[in-house]
N, C-alpha and C positions, 0 to 999 in steps of 0.2 A: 100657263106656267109662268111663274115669275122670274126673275132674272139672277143667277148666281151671284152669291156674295162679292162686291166688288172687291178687286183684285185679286178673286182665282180667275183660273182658267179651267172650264170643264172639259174633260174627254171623254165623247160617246162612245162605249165600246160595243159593237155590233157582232152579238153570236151568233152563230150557224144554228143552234137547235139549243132544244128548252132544255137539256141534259147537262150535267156539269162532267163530259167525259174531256179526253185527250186538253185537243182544242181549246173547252172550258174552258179549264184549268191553267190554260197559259196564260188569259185575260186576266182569269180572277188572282193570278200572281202580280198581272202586270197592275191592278187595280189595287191590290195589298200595298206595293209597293210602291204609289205614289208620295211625290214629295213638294211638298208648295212651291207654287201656287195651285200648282196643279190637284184638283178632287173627280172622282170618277160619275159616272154613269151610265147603265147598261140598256140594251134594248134586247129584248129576245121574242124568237117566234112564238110562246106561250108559256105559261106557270110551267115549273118544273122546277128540277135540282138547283139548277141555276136560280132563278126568281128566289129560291128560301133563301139559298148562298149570302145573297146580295142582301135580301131584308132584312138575314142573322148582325151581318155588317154595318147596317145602314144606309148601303148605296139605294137612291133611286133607281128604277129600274120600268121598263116599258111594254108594252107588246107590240111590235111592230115586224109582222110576216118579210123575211129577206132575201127568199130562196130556199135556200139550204139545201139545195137536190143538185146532184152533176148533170140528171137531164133539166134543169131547168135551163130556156131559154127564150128569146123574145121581149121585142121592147114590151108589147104589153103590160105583161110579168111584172118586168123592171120596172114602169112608171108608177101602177098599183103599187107594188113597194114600196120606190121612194116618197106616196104620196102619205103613208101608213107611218113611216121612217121620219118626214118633217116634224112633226111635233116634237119627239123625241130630242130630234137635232138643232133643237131652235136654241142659239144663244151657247153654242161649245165651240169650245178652241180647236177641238181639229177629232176627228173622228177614226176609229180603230176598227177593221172588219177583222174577225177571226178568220176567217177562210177564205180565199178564191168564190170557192159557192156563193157566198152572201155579200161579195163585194158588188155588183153592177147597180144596187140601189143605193148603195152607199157614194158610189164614183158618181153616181146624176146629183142626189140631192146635197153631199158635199161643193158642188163644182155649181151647184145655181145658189149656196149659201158662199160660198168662197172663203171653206175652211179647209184648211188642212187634210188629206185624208189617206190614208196608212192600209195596204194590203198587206195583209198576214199570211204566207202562204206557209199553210200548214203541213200540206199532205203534198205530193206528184201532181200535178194538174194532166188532165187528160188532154189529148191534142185539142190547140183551139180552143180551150176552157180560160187561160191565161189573157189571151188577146182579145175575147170576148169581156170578161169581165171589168179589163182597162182600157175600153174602149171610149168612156167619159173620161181619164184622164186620171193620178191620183200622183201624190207629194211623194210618197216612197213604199217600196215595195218591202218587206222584210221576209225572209226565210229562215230558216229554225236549222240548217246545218251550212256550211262554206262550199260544198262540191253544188249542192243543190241552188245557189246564187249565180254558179258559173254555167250554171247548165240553162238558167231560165235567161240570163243575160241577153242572149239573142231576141226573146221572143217580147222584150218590151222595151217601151220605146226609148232610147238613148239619152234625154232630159229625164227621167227617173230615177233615182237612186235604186240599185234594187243592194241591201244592207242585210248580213247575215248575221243574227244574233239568235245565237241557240236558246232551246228549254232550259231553264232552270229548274234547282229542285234545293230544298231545304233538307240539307244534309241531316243537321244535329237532327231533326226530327227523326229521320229514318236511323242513325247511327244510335238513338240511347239506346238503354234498356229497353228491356221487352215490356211492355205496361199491363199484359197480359197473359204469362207466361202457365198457365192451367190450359185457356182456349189454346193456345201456341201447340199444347203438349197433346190437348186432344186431337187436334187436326190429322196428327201425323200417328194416332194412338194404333197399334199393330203393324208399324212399316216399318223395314228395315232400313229402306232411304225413299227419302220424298222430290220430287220435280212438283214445280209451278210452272203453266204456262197462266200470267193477267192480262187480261184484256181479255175488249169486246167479241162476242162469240159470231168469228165469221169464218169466210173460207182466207178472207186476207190475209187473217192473224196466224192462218197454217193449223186449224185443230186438227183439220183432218191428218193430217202432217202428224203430229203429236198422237194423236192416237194408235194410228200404225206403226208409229216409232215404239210406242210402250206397249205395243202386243209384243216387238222384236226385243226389248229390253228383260221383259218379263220373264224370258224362257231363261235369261242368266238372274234377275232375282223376282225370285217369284210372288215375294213379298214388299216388292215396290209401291210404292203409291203414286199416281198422277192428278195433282189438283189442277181444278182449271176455276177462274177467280175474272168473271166478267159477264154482266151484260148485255141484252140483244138492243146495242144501239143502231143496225145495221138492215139485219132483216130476221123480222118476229120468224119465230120460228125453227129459227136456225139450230138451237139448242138440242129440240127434241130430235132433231136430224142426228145432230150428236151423238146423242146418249143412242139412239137407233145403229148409227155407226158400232160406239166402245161394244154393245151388242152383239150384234153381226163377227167383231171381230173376238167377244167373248175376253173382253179386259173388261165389262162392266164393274167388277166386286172390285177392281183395282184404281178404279176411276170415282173421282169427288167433281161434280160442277156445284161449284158454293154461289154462285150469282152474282149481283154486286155485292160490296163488302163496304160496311161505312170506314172500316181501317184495314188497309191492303198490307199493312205490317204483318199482322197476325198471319197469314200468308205466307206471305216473305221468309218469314222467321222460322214456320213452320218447315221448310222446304232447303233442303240437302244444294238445290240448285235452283234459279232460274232459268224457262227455255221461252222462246221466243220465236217460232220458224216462221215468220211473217215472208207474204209474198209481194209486200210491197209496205214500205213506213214510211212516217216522216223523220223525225230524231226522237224516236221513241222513249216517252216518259216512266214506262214502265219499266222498260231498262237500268234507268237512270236511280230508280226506285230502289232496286233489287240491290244493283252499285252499292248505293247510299249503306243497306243492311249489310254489307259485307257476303253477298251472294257472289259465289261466279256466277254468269252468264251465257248460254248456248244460245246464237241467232241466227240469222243469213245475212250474207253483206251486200243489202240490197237498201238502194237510197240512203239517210245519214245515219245507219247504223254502224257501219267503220268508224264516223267521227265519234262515237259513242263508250262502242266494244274494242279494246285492242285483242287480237286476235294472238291469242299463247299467252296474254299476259290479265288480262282481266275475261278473258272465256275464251268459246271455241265460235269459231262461222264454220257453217255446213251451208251446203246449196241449200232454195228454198224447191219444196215438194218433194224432197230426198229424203224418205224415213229411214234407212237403211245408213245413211249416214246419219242421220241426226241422230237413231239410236245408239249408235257408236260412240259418236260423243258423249252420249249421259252414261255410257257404262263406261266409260277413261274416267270420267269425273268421279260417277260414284266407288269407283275401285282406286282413286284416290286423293283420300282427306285431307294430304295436307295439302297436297297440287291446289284444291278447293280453298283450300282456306287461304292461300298467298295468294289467290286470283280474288279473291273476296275482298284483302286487305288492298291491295293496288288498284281496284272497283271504288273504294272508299276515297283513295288518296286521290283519285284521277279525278270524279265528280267534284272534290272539294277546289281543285285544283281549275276545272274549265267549265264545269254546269252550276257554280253557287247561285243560288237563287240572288242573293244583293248582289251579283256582280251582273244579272242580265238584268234587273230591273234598275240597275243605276244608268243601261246605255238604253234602255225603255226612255225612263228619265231626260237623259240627255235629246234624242233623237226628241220628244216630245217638245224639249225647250227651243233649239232649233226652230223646228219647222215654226210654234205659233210665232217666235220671238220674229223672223220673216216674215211673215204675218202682217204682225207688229208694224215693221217698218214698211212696207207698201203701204198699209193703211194709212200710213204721215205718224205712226209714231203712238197709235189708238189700241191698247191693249184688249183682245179679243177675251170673253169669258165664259 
């Protein structure tokens, strides 16, 4: 590998999986949104969404296996990693792991390179996941909502920064016109009102939840639709569980699983509401998404979905596993349009206002200049590239 163009500064950004889901998506923002000296560079555990993403772009991009499993554990493990992980890292200014999971090969061979090196915590860390993976040691910790910074505070170590800079999302995209307004109209073609739950098809994301909430919705409109708009990034299989469930409980004819979606607008757009009954999030992009289109929102206020959702004012929070509430709420919402539509328009005002995509990649930005500019001057003043 030869040496980046003298006087940038490269940042290796380290993904948890070959997919361009959640997580992804927060890199490849943070990678869009670089600004000189700084230019990017990605490493991921194999071709996938991600690898096209990056070569549509131009970024370099690598293979180097990182983890990516909350059972992974063991130096072992870690060393192969980081050994897989060197090449990648040779000659960057400081290096960015998208997750917890895929941080401990990054924290070795960051800290025997002596660059900079940034944990991304995306998601809840499970007990002991946190202080396992900064066990080598890393420059700062970042988290994706404020409640979620105070809560991990204790569990690393005090010389850390641990710095909360939410999701971003690019508003005007999700705000224009609809680009597609035929597909918009067929999605929802014979429903008198339509819910979305997006995302990845698991038990986290609460379908189950959503299911038995639209059997209990359905007996007040019979002719609801429930779209589900995601994915088996989690566990194959899950789906057909699903569709086995909507089944069982005899909503099938009422029920849409559309899979991934290369435009999750058309979705969005199509659908009366956004629901959300996740049983655990991080500051959910999906959310942020719906926001953006002037959707209300039905969640749980579980993890940085309060800093997200206000609660009567841009949707509803119902406990998470409660279909009995959660179908309550979508029949308040769908019995009334304008309640919808003023929580749609304050959804729109709120994201522009604290989740603008340039307003979290310009403290991307900053925090990147920092740390190497440090760097910097330990080294006597020898800018890192």
């Amino acid at each position: 590998m030869t040496r980046a163009t003298v006087g940038t500064r490269t940042i290796l950004y380290v993904a948890n999986g070959a997919g361009l889901g959640g997580g992804g998506r927060v890199l490849a923002q943070a990678m869009s949104g670089l600004e000189p000296p700084f230019v990017p560079r990605l490493a991921v555990p194999g071709p996938g969404t991600f690898s096209e993403w990056a070569m549509a772009h131009g970024i370099p991009w690598f293979v180097a296996p990182s983890g990516g499993s909350r059972a992974v554990r063991g130096r072992a493990g870690t060393y192969r990693n980081a050994v897989e992980l060197a090449t990648a890292a040779w000659h960057v200014a400081a290096i960015h792991a998208e997750a917890v999971t895929c941080y401990p090969p990054v924290g070795l061979i960051g800290g025997l390179l002596r660059v900079p090196r940034i944990c991304h915590v995306q998601f809840p860390p499970a007990p002991g996941e946190l202080e396992w993976a900064l066990r080598y040691g890393a420059e700062a910790v970042v988290t994706v909502y404020e409640h979620q910074a105070r809560e991990i505070r204790g569990h690393v170590p005090a010389h850390i920064p641990v710095i909360p800079i939410p999701n971003g999302i690019d508003v005007e995209h999700y705000a224009a016109p609809d680009p597609s307004p035929e597909a918009t109209a067929a999605l929802r073609e014979g429903a008198s009102h339509t819910a979305v739950l997006v995302g990845h098809v698991s038990e986290v994301k609460g379908y189950p939840t959503y299911l038995r909430a639209a059997k209990l919705v359905l007996e007040r409109f019979p002719q609801a639709l429930f779209l589900c708009a995601g994915g088996e990034t989690v566990g194959v299989g899950y789906t057909d569980r699903m569709r086995h469930l909507a089944a069982e409980l005899g909503v099938s004819p009422r029920v849409r699983f559309l899979g991934p979606l290369p435009d999750v607008r058309v979705a969005l757009r199509a659908a009366d509401l956004f629901v959300l009954p996740s049983e655990q999030e991080g500051l959910p992009l999906a959310a942020l998404e719906a926001m953006s289109c002037g959707r209300a929102v039905i969640s749980t206020p579980v993890n940085g979905v309060p800093e997200a959702v206000q609660a009567g004012v841009t949707g509803l929070l119902v406990p998470p596993r409660d279909a009995e509430a959660l179908a309550a709420a979508i029949v308040t919402l769908f019995t009334d349009a304008s309640r919808r539509a003023e929580m749609g328009r304050q959804g729109v005002r709120r994201v522009r206002e604290r989740f603008g995509v340039q307003r979290v990649q310009q403290r991307l930005n900053s925090l990147y200049r920092e740390l190497t500019d440090a760097k910097a001057a330990t080294a006597g003043g020898k800018t890192p590239c």
